[in-house]
C-alpha positions as a printed NumPy array, in Angstrom:
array([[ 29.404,  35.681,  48.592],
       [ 27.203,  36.828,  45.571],
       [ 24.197,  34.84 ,  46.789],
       [ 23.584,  36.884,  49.085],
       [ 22.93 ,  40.123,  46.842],
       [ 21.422,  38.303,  44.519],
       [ 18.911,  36.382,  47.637],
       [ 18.485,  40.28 ,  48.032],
       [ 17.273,  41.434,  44.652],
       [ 15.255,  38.48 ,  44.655],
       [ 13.693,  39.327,  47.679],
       [ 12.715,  42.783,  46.886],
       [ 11.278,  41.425,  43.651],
       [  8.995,  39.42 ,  45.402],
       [  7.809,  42.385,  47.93 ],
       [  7.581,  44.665,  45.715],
       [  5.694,  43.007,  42.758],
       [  2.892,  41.893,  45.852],
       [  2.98 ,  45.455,  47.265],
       [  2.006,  46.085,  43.654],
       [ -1.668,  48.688,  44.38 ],
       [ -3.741,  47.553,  42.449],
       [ -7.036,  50.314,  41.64 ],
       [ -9.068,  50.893,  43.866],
       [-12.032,  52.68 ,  42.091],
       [-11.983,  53.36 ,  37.753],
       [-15.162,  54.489,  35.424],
       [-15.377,  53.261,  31.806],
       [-17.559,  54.804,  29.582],
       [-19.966,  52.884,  27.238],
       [-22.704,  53.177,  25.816],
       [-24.931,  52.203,  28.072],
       [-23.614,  54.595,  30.842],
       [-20.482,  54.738,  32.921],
       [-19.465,  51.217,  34.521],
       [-17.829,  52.154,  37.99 ],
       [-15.398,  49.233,  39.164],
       [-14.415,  49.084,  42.525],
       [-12.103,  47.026,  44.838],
       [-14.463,  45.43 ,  47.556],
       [-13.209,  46.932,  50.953],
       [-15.77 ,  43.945,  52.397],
       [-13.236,  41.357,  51.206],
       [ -9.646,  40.103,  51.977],
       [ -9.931,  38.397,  48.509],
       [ -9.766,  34.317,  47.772],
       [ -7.924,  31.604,  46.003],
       [ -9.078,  30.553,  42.695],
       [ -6.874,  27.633,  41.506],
       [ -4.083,  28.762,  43.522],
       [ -3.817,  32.063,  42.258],
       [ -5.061,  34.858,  45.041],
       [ -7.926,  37.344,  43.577],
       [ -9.905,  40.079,  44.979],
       [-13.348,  41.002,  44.957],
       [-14.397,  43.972,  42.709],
       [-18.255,  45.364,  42.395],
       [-19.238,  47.102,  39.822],
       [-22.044,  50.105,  39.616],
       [-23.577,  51.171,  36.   ],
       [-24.829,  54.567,  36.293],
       [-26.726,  56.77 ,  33.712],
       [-24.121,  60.246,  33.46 ],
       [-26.372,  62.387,  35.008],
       [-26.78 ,  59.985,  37.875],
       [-23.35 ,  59.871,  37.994],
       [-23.054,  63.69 ,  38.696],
       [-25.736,  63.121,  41.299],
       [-23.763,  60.76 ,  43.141],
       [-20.442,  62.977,  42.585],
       [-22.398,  66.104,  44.15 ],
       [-23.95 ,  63.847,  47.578],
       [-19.961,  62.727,  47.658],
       [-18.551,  65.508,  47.752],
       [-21.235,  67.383,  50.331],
       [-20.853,  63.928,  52.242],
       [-17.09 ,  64.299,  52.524],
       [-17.287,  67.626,  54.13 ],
       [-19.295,  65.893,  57.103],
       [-18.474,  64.478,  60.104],
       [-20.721,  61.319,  59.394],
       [-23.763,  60.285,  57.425],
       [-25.552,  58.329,  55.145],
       [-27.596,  58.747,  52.247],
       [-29.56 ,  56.219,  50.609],
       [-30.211,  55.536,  46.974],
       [-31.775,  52.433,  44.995],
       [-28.658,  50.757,  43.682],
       [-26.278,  52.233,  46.095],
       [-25.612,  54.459,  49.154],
       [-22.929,  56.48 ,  50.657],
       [-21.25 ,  56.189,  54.005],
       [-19.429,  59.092,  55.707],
       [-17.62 ,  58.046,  59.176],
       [-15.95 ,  59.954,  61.37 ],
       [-12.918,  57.882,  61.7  ],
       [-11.545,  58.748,  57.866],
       [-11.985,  62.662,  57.257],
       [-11.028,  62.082,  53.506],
       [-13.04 ,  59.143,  52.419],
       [-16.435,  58.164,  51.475],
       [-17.527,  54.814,  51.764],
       [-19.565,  53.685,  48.163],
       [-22.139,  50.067,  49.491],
       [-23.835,  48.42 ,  46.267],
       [-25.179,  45.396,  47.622],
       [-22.691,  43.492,  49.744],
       [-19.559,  45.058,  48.417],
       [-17.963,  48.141,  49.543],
       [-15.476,  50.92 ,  47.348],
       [-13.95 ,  53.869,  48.811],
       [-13.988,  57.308,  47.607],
       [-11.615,  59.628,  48.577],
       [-11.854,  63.364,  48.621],
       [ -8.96 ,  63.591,  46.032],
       [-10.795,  60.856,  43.347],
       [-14.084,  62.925,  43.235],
       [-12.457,  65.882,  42.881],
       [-10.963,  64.112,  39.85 ],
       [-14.039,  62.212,  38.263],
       [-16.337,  65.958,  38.85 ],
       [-13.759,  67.233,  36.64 ],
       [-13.513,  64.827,  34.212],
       [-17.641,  64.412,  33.931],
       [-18.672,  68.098,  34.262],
       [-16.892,  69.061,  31.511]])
């Protein structure tokens, strides 16, 4: 009789430490700019040894390119659709997600959402 809570517990362990969000989009300043890390929409992930990763990119951005890409996010996220292009990245707006805008840098793609640049234009404008 006290397997079964205990079969319970155990399974709500397990769900909840894989339901465990991992991020989805974080800057780190350095010297040599701000390093934007992403989680790569563009892949399920992979085994590695038997341990299941996911794909990240990463973008390095000068600060005031930064605030450049900021500003076309947050005019882009007001749109219906759209694109615009850059050198090391470009920005997607679709009309199927109203709150999200879709970062490409290469062959990896990071998502951000209305609420995130909101955040990061605060936290670089100042």
């Amino acid at each position: 009789m006290t397997r079964i809570p205990l079969l319970l517990i155990l399974i709500s362990f397990i769900s909840t430490a894989q339901m465990k969000d991992t991020y989805t989009l974080k800057t780190i300043d350095r010297d040599d700019g701000v390093h934007i890390y992403f989680k790569n929409n563009n892949s399920d992930g992979f085994y590695l040894d038997g341990l299941f990763l996911y794909s990240y990119g990463k973008l390095i951005l000068p600060l005031d390119q930064l605030l450049i890409l900021l500003d076309d996010a947050s005019k882009l996220v007001r749109k219906q659709d759209g694109v615009i292009e850059n050198e090391l990245y470009t920005l997607e707006k679709f009309s199927f997600d109203d709150e999200t805008v879709f970062l490409v840098v290469k062959d990896k793609i990071g998502s951000l959402t209305k609420d995130k640049i909101k955040e990061l234009k605060k936290r670089y404008e100042d």
